[in-house]
N, C-alpha and C positions, 0 to 999 in steps of 0.2 A: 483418287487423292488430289486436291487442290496443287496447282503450279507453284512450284518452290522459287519463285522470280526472288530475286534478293535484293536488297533496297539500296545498293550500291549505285547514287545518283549518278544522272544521266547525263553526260555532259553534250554539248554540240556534237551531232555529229562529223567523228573526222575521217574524207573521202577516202587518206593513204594512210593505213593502219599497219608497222613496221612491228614483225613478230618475231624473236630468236629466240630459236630451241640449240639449251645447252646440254652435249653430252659428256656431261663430267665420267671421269674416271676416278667412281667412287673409294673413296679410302675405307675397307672391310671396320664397322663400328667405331669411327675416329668423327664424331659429331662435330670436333671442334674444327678439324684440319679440314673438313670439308666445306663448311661455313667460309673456312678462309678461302676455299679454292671458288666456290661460287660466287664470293664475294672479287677476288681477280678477273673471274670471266666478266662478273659484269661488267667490272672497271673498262675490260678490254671493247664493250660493245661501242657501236656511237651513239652520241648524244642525243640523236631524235628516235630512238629503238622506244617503242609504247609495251609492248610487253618481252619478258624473257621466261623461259620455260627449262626450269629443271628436272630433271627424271626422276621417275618413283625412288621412294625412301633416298632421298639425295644425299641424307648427311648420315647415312649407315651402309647401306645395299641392305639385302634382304638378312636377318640376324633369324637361326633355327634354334641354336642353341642356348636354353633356358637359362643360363646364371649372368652370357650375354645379354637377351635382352630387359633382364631386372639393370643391367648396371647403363644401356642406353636408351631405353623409352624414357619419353619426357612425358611430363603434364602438358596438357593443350596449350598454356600460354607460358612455356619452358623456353630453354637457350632456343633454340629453330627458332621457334616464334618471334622469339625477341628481334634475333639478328635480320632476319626477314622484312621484319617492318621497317628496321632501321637504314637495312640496305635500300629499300623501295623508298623510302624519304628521302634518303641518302643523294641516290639516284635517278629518281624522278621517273623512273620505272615500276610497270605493275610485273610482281611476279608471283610465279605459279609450279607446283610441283605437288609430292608428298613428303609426310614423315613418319617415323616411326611416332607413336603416340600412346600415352597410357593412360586408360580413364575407368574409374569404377572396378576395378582388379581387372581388365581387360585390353590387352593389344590391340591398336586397331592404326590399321594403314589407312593417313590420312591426306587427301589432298587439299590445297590453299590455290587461293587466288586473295591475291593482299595489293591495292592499288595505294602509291606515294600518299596520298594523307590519310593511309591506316586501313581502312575501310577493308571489309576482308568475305569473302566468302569457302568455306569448309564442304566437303564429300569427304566420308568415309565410303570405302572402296565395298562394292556390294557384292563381287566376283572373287571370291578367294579361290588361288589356281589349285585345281585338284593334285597334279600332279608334283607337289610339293609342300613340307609343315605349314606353309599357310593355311590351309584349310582348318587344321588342324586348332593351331598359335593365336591365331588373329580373330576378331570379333570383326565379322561382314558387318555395313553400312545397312539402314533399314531406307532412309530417304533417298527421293528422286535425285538425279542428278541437278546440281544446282546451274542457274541461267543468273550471270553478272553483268550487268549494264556498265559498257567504261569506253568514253570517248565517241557516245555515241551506237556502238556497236553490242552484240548480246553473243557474250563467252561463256560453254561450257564446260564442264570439267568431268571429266572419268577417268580411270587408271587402269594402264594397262591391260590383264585380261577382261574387263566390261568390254573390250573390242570384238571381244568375240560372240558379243550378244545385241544383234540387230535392233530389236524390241525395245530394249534396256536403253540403247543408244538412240532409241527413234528421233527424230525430230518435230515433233508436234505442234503444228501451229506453225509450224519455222521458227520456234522460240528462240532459237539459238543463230549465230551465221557463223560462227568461229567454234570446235570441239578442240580442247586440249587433251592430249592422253602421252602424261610422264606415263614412261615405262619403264623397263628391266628386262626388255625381248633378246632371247639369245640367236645366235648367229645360224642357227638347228633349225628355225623355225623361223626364217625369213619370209620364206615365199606366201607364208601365211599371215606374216605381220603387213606386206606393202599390198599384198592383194585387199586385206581385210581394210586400213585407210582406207586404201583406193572407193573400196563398195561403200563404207562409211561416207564418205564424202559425195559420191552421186548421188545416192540413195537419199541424204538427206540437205542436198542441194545448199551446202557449206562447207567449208574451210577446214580441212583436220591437220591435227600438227600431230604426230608423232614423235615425242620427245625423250628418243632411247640414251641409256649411259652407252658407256665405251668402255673397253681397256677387258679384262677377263675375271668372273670370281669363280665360285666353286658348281657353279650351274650354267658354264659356257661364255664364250666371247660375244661380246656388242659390236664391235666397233664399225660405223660406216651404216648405222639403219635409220640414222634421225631423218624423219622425210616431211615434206609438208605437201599435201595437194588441195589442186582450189576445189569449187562446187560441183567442177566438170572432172572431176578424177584426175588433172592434169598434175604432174611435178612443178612446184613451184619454189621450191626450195634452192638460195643459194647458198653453196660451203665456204666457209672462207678459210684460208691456209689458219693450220694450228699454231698457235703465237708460245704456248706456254704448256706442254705435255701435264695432261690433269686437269687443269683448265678451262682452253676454249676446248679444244682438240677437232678443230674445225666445226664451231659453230654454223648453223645453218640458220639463214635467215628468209624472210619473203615478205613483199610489201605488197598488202593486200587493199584493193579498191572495192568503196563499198560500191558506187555505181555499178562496176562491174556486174556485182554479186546479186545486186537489186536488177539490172538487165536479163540473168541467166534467167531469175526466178519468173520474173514478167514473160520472156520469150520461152519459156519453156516451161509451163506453169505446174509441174507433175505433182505438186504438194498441194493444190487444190482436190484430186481426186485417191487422194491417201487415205486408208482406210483410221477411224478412229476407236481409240480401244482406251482403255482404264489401265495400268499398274497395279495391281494387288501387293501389296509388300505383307 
Protein backbone atom coordinates (compact mmCIF):
# COMPACT_ATOMS: atom_id res chain seq x y z
CA UNK A 1 0.00 0.00 0.00
CA UNK A 2 1.55 3.41 -0.95
CA UNK A 3 2.88 5.78 2.18
CA UNK A 4 -0.11 7.69 3.84
CA UNK A 5 2.60 10.88 4.19
CA UNK A 6 0.00 13.73 4.72
CA UNK A 7 0.21 17.07 3.10
CA UNK A 8 0.39 19.02 6.32
CA UNK A 9 3.16 21.66 5.07
CA UNK A 10 6.52 21.52 6.04
CA UNK A 11 7.74 24.32 7.86
CA UNK A 12 11.64 25.04 8.65
CA UNK A 13 12.98 22.82 10.40
CA UNK A 14 12.87 23.41 14.45
CA UNK A 15 16.21 21.87 16.24
CA UNK A 16 14.09 22.06 19.99
CA UNK A 17 10.76 20.53 19.38
CA UNK A 18 8.85 21.00 23.10
CA UNK A 19 6.13 18.10 23.39
CA UNK A 20 3.46 17.74 26.52
CA UNK A 21 1.51 14.71 27.14
CA UNK A 22 -1.76 15.59 29.14
CA UNK A 23 -3.12 13.05 31.52
CA UNK A 24 -6.46 14.22 32.16
CA UNK A 25 -8.74 12.63 34.48
CA UNK A 26 -11.39 11.86 32.16
CA UNK A 27 -14.95 12.77 33.28
CA UNK A 28 -17.04 9.12 32.34
CA UNK A 29 -19.30 10.53 28.96
CA UNK A 30 -19.22 14.39 29.92
CA UNK A 31 -17.95 15.58 26.28
CA UNK A 32 -18.43 18.93 27.28
CA UNK A 33 -16.66 19.08 30.82
CA UNK A 34 -13.79 17.52 29.42
CA UNK A 35 -13.23 20.00 26.44
CA UNK A 36 -13.21 22.38 29.32
CA UNK A 37 -10.75 20.48 31.23
CA UNK A 38 -8.37 20.06 28.26
CA UNK A 39 -9.00 23.29 27.31
CA UNK A 40 -7.44 24.66 31.28
CA UNK A 41 -4.51 22.17 30.79
CA UNK A 42 -3.63 23.80 27.95
CA UNK A 43 -4.02 27.32 29.29
CA UNK A 44 -1.63 26.01 32.05
CA UNK A 45 1.27 24.91 29.49
CA UNK A 46 4.07 27.64 28.38
CA UNK A 47 3.99 29.42 25.63
CA UNK A 48 6.61 27.88 23.46
CA UNK A 49 5.00 24.15 24.14
CA UNK A 50 4.83 23.01 19.92
CA UNK A 51 2.71 20.05 20.63
CA UNK A 52 0.33 18.73 23.55
CA UNK A 53 -0.93 15.26 23.69
CA UNK A 54 -4.26 14.02 25.00
CA UNK A 55 -5.17 10.57 25.87
CA UNK A 56 -7.35 8.11 23.92
CA UNK A 57 -11.11 8.95 23.74
CA UNK A 58 -10.26 12.29 25.86
CA UNK A 59 -13.68 13.86 26.02
CA UNK A 60 -15.61 10.38 27.10
CA UNK A 61 -13.17 7.46 28.45
CA UNK A 62 -14.04 4.36 26.87
CA UNK A 63 -18.27 4.19 26.66
CA UNK A 64 -19.63 -0.01 26.46
CA UNK A 65 -22.77 0.82 27.08
CA UNK A 66 -25.24 1.05 23.93
CA UNK A 67 -27.98 3.90 24.65
CA UNK A 68 -24.57 5.82 26.08
CA UNK A 69 -22.81 5.75 23.22
CA UNK A 70 -25.80 6.81 20.70
CA UNK A 71 -26.16 10.00 23.14
CA UNK A 72 -22.03 10.85 22.92
CA UNK A 73 -20.34 9.70 19.50
CA UNK A 74 -20.11 12.78 17.38
CA UNK A 75 -19.83 13.22 13.67
CA UNK A 76 -16.22 13.60 12.54
CA UNK A 77 -16.48 17.38 12.28
CA UNK A 78 -18.87 17.52 15.78
CA UNK A 79 -18.36 19.49 19.15
CA UNK A 80 -14.46 17.63 19.70
CA UNK A 81 -13.57 18.77 16.51
CA UNK A 82 -14.80 22.01 16.56
CA UNK A 83 -13.31 22.86 20.06
CA UNK A 84 -9.99 21.35 18.94
CA UNK A 85 -9.19 23.42 16.24
CA UNK A 86 -10.16 26.39 18.09
CA UNK A 87 -8.21 25.55 21.10
CA UNK A 88 -5.00 24.99 18.55
CA UNK A 89 -5.61 28.46 16.84
CA UNK A 90 -6.36 29.65 20.03
CA UNK A 91 -3.13 28.58 21.40
CA UNK A 92 -0.81 28.35 18.89
CA UNK A 93 -0.30 24.79 19.77
CA UNK A 94 -0.60 21.39 17.57
CA UNK A 95 -2.64 18.91 19.28
CA UNK A 96 -3.29 15.28 19.25
CA UNK A 97 -5.39 12.55 20.95
CA UNK A 98 -8.59 10.49 20.10
CA UNK A 99 -12.32 10.66 20.16
CA UNK A 100 -15.15 8.78 20.25
CA UNK A 101 -16.50 9.11 16.67
CA UNK A 102 -19.60 8.18 14.63
CA UNK A 103 -19.66 7.52 10.95
CA UNK A 104 -21.81 5.38 8.42
CA UNK A 105 -23.87 3.65 11.43
CA UNK A 106 -20.45 2.73 12.99
CA UNK A 107 -18.18 3.59 16.21
CA UNK A 108 -14.81 4.17 15.48
CA UNK A 109 -12.02 5.35 17.91
CA UNK A 110 -10.41 8.07 16.35
CA UNK A 111 -7.19 9.77 16.59
CA UNK A 112 -6.17 13.70 15.37
CA UNK A 113 -3.22 15.52 15.05
CA UNK A 114 -4.77 19.27 14.12
CA UNK A 115 -1.74 21.96 13.80
CA UNK A 116 -2.79 26.02 14.90
CA UNK A 117 -3.99 26.95 11.36
CA UNK A 118 -6.33 23.93 11.01
CA UNK A 119 -4.52 21.72 9.15
CA UNK A 120 -5.22 18.11 10.57
CA UNK A 121 -4.49 14.73 10.20
CA UNK A 122 -6.94 11.53 11.20
CA UNK A 123 -6.09 7.46 12.35
CA UNK A 124 -8.81 5.33 13.18
CA UNK A 125 -7.38 3.01 15.69
CA UNK A 126 -6.56 -0.47 13.77
CA UNK A 127 -6.23 -2.60 17.24
CA UNK A 128 -9.36 -2.99 19.00
CA UNK A 129 -8.46 -4.53 22.56
CA UNK A 130 -9.80 -8.04 22.76
CA UNK A 131 -10.23 -8.18 26.16
CA UNK A 132 -12.94 -5.61 26.24
CA UNK A 133 -16.58 -4.45 24.11
CA UNK A 134 -14.20 -2.67 21.97
CA UNK A 135 -13.79 -5.39 19.75
CA UNK A 136 -16.96 -5.90 19.69
CA UNK A 137 -18.59 -1.80 19.53
CA UNK A 138 -16.04 -0.12 17.48
CA UNK A 139 -15.22 -0.27 13.59
CA UNK A 140 -11.14 -1.11 13.46
CA UNK A 141 -9.26 1.56 11.24
CA UNK A 142 -8.27 -0.06 7.58
CA UNK A 143 -5.23 2.59 6.80
CA UNK A 144 -1.63 2.82 7.70
CA UNK A 145 -0.70 4.86 10.35
CA UNK A 146 -0.54 8.40 9.26
CA UNK A 147 3.08 10.42 9.15
CA UNK A 148 2.43 14.58 9.68
CA UNK A 149 5.07 17.06 8.71
CA UNK A 150 5.04 20.12 11.54
CA UNK A 151 7.99 22.37 12.20
CA UNK A 152 10.04 20.57 10.49
CA UNK A 153 9.84 17.20 12.12
CA UNK A 154 7.64 13.78 10.96
CA UNK A 155 4.87 12.79 13.74
CA UNK A 156 3.03 9.71 14.02
CA UNK A 157 0.06 8.78 15.45
CA UNK A 158 -1.39 5.17 16.83
CA UNK A 159 -3.50 4.50 20.01
CA UNK A 160 -3.02 2.73 22.52
CA UNK A 161 -3.15 -1.10 22.07
CA UNK A 162 -1.41 -0.75 18.24
CA UNK A 163 1.55 -0.62 20.90
CA UNK A 164 1.54 -3.96 21.12
CA UNK A 165 2.00 -4.68 17.54
CA UNK A 166 5.77 -4.18 16.40
CA UNK A 167 4.85 -4.54 12.59
CA UNK A 168 1.97 -2.21 12.63
CA UNK A 169 4.16 0.25 14.46
CA UNK A 170 7.36 -0.41 12.39
CA UNK A 171 9.11 2.49 11.17
CA UNK A 172 9.85 2.31 7.67
CA UNK A 173 12.12 4.37 5.88
CA UNK A 174 12.37 6.34 9.23
CA UNK A 175 9.22 8.06 8.14
CA UNK A 176 8.46 9.15 11.18
CA UNK A 177 11.02 10.68 14.25
CA UNK A 178 8.25 11.39 16.87
CA UNK A 179 5.25 8.33 17.65
CA UNK A 180 2.31 9.52 19.59
CA UNK A 181 0.17 6.94 21.42
CA UNK A 182 -2.90 8.60 23.55
CA UNK A 183 -3.85 5.83 25.65
CA UNK A 184 -6.12 4.44 28.40
CA UNK A 185 -3.42 1.83 29.86
CA UNK A 186 -4.37 0.65 33.41
CA UNK A 187 -2.20 0.41 36.33
CA UNK A 188 -2.48 -3.91 35.78
CA UNK A 189 -0.51 -3.78 32.97
CA UNK A 190 2.20 -1.34 33.55
CA UNK A 191 5.27 -3.38 33.25
CA UNK A 192 4.06 -4.05 29.71
CA UNK A 193 2.96 -0.51 28.81
CA UNK A 194 6.77 1.18 29.68
CA UNK A 195 8.62 -1.91 28.39
CA UNK A 196 6.56 -1.96 25.17
CA UNK A 197 7.57 2.43 24.64
CA UNK A 198 10.69 1.49 25.73
CA UNK A 199 11.16 -1.37 22.60
CA UNK A 200 8.98 1.05 20.41
CA UNK A 201 11.34 3.65 20.65
CA UNK A 202 14.84 1.61 20.02
CA UNK A 203 13.57 -0.50 17.77
CA UNK A 204 12.39 2.22 15.56
CA UNK A 205 15.14 4.83 16.30
CA UNK A 206 12.40 7.69 17.46
CA UNK A 207 10.71 9.44 20.02
CA UNK A 208 7.45 7.83 21.70
CA UNK A 209 5.27 9.73 23.86
CA UNK A 210 2.97 7.61 25.84
CA UNK A 211 0.05 9.81 26.52
CA UNK A 212 -1.99 7.71 29.41
CA UNK A 213 -5.11 9.49 31.38
CA UNK A 214 -5.07 9.31 35.22
CA UNK A 215 -7.59 9.23 37.95
CA UNK A 216 -9.72 5.59 37.97
CA UNK A 217 -12.98 4.20 35.73
CA UNK A 218 -14.50 1.04 35.62
CA UNK A 219 -11.30 -0.90 34.06
CA UNK A 220 -8.58 0.13 36.56
CA UNK A 221 -6.34 3.09 37.66
CA UNK A 222 -3.92 5.38 35.33
CA UNK A 223 -2.39 7.41 37.43
CA UNK A 224 1.65 8.12 37.10
CA UNK A 225 2.17 6.09 33.41
CA UNK A 226 2.46 9.18 30.83
CA UNK A 227 6.12 8.40 29.82
CA UNK A 228 8.13 9.86 26.92
CA UNK A 229 11.53 8.19 25.77
CA UNK A 230 14.06 9.27 23.11
CA UNK A 231 15.30 7.01 20.14
CA UNK A 232 17.70 5.43 22.68
CA UNK A 233 14.87 3.91 24.96
CA UNK A 234 15.98 6.58 27.55
CA UNK A 235 13.23 8.56 30.02
CA UNK A 236 13.02 11.73 28.81
CA UNK A 237 9.96 12.86 30.26
CA UNK A 238 9.59 15.79 32.67
CA UNK A 239 6.51 15.95 35.38
CA UNK A 240 5.50 19.07 36.48
CA UNK A 241 3.67 19.51 39.92
CA UNK A 242 -0.37 19.12 39.40
CA UNK A 243 -1.62 22.73 39.25
CA UNK A 244 -5.36 21.97 38.92
CA UNK A 245 -6.78 18.09 39.99
CA UNK A 246 -8.44 16.88 36.31
CA UNK A 247 -6.38 19.04 34.56
CA UNK A 248 -2.75 19.18 34.23
CA UNK A 249 -2.43 16.39 37.09
CA UNK A 250 1.22 16.51 36.39
CA UNK A 251 1.67 17.01 32.98
CA UNK A 252 4.84 15.59 31.63
CA UNK A 253 6.92 17.30 29.10
CA UNK A 254 10.32 16.81 27.04
CA UNK A 255 12.23 18.94 24.59
CA UNK A 256 13.34 17.05 21.94
CA UNK A 257 16.52 17.90 19.65
CA UNK A 258 16.34 17.08 16.10
CA UNK A 259 20.25 17.05 15.74
CA UNK A 260 20.22 14.73 18.38
CA UNK A 261 17.90 12.37 16.85
CA UNK A 262 19.65 12.80 13.40
CA UNK A 263 23.39 12.01 15.21
CA UNK A 264 21.86 8.51 16.88
CA UNK A 265 20.48 7.68 13.33
CA UNK A 266 24.04 8.44 11.50
CA UNK A 267 26.17 6.89 14.47
CA UNK A 268 24.22 3.95 14.79
CA UNK A 269 22.76 3.33 11.46
CA UNK A 270 20.46 -0.08 12.34
CA UNK A 271 17.50 1.23 9.93
CA UNK A 272 19.54 0.93 7.10
CA UNK A 273 19.71 -2.94 7.36
CA UNK A 274 15.78 -3.27 8.43
CA UNK A 275 14.16 -5.82 6.79
CA UNK A 276 11.45 -4.42 4.22
CA UNK A 277 7.85 -5.77 4.01
CA UNK A 278 4.41 -4.54 2.67
CA UNK A 279 1.12 -4.06 4.99
CA UNK A 280 -1.71 -5.95 3.80
CA UNK A 281 -4.87 -4.37 5.17
Amino acid sequence: MPDRLNSISEDAAKETLRIAAVPLDIRYADVRGNLELAARAVGNLPSDTDIAVFPELFTTSFVADPDTLRDVAEAPEGETMAAIRALAADSGIALAGSYLCAEEGDYINRGFFVTPDGEAVFYDKRHLFCLSPEARLFRGGRGEIPVAHYKGWNIALAICYDLRFPAWCRNRGQRYDVLLIPANWPQARRYAWSHLLIARAIENQAVVVGANRSGTDAYGTYDGMTEIYDAMGQPVGVVSPAIDAGTDCGIVSADLSLSRLRKIRSSLPFGNDADDFIITL
